[in-house]
KESE-467166 format. One record per residue (C-alpha): residue in three letters; y, z negated, x. Coordinates in pm, whole numbers, padded with zeros to 5 digits, always signed. Last residue first. Example, Ala and Ser with C-alpha at 12.3 -4.5 7.8 and 13.67 -1.06 7.14 Angstrom:
% residues 2
SER-00106-00714+01367 ALA-00450-00780+01230 
***
This chain:
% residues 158
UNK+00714-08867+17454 UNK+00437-09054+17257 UNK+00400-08909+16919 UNK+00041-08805+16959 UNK-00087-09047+17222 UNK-00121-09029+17573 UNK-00360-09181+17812 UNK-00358-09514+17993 UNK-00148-09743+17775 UNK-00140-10112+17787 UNK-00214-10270+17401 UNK-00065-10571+17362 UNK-00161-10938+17363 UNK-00013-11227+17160 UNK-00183-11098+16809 UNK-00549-11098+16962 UNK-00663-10786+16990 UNK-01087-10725+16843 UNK-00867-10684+16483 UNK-00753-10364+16496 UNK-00650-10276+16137 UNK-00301-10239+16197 UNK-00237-10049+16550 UNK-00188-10326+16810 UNK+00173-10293+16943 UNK+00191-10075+17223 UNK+00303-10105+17602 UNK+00372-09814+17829 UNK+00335-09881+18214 UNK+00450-09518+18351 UNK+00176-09313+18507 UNK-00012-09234+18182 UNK-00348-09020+18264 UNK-00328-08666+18126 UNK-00616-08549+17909 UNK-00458-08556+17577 UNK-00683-08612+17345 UNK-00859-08360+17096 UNK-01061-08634+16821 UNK-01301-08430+16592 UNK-01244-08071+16708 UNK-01305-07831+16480 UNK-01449-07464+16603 UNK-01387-07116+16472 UNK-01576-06800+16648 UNK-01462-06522+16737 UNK-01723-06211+16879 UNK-01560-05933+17095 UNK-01509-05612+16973 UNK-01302-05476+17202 UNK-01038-05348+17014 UNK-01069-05647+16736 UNK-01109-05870+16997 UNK-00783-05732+17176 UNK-00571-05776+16875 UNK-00673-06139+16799 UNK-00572-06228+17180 UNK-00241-06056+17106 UNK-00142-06229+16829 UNK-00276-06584+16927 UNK-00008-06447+17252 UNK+00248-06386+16976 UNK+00260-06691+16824 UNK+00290-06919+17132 UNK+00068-07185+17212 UNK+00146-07518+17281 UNK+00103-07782+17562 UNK+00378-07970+17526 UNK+00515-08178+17841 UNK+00798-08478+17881 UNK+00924-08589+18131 UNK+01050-08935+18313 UNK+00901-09157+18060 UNK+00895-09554+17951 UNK+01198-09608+18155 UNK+01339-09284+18258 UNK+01360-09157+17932 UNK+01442-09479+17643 UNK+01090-09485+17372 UNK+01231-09545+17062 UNK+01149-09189+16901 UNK+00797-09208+17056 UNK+00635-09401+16761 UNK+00265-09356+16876 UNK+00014-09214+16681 UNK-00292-09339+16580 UNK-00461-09019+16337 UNK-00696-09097+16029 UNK-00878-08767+15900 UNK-01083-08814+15553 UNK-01366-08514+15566 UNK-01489-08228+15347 UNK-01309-08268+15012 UNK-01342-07940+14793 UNK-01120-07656+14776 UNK-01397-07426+14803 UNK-01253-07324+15191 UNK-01345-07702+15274 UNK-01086-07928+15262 UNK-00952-08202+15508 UNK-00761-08497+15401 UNK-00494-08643+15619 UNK-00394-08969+15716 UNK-00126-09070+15955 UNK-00165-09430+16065 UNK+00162-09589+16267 UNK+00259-09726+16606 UNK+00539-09906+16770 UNK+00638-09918+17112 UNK+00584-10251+17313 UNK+00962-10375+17487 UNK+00881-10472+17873 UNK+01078-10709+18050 UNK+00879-11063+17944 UNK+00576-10830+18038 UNK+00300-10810+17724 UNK-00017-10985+17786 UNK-00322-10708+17826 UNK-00568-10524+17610 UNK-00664-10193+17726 UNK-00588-09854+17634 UNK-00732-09505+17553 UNK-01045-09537+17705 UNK-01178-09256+17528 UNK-01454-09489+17425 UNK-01156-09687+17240 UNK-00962-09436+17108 UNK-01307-09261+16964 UNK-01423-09611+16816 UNK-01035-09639+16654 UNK-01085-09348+16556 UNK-01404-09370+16325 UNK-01267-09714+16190 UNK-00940-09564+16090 UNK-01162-09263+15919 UNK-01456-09577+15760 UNK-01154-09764+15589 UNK-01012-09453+15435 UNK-01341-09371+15264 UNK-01398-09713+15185 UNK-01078-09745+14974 UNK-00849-10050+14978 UNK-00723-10027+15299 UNK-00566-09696+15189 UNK-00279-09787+15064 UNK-00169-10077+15282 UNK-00238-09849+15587 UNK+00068-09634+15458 UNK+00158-09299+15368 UNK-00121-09177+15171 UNK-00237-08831+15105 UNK-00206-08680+14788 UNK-00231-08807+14427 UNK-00538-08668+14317 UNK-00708-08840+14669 UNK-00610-09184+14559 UNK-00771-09169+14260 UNK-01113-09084+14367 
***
């Protein structure tokens, strides 16, 4: 496929034109959705809706070869104002060294690792602030005066 010897796209406009692309937006957008991710409502008059963009990514198997297109929503947190559409901000990350040490004591113990793939990993945390979003492109069950009202995060969101 031509589009996948060139890289990864940037845009929805580039990939809307290949199935393969077509079927990763659709796959989450269905996982957004039965996550319960948002819900459709009119946009207050003193509300601003954040912007959102696609991130696609292919994923290869250790022979090099294609095992899955990966479509990501995330949320353009860099014009979200603190104290209005947040009040903090948490990153649940681990550190180097403790991957380090947990690899070091399964070796001395010999414990069993195994490697797992998560499909869709959400962030669990219920939104307390109101936090509208413009319908991701591609979404067409929104009509174009509504919004979408957050209730869980998105990558990107502050």
């Amino acid at each position: 496929m031509s589009i996948s010897s060139h890289g990864e796209p940037n845009t929805y406009s580039e990939v809307v034109k290949h199935d393969c692309w077509r079927k990763a937006i659709q796959c989450e957008i269905f996982a957004l959705e039965s996550n319960q991710t948002w819900e459709t409502a009119l946009l207050p008059k003193d509300k601003a809706a954040t912007g959102c963009k696609w991130v696609f990514k292919i994923k290869y198997k250790t022979d090099g070869t294609i095992e899955r297109y990966k479509a990501r929503l995330v949320g353009k947190g860099y014009t979200q104002t603190e104290g209005i559409y947040y009040l903090n901000t948490f990153s649940p990350v681990a550190k180097m060294t403790t991957i380090r040490l947990l690899l070091s004591l399964s070796s001395i113990y010999s414990w069993e690792l195994k490697q797992l793939h998560i499909n869709n990993a959400f962030l669990n945390g219920d939104l307390k602030e109101d936090v509208y979003m413009v319908a991701p492109p591609g979404l067409t069950s929104i009509p174009p005066e509504k919004a979408c009202k957050l209730k869980k995060a998105l990558y990107g969101l502050k």
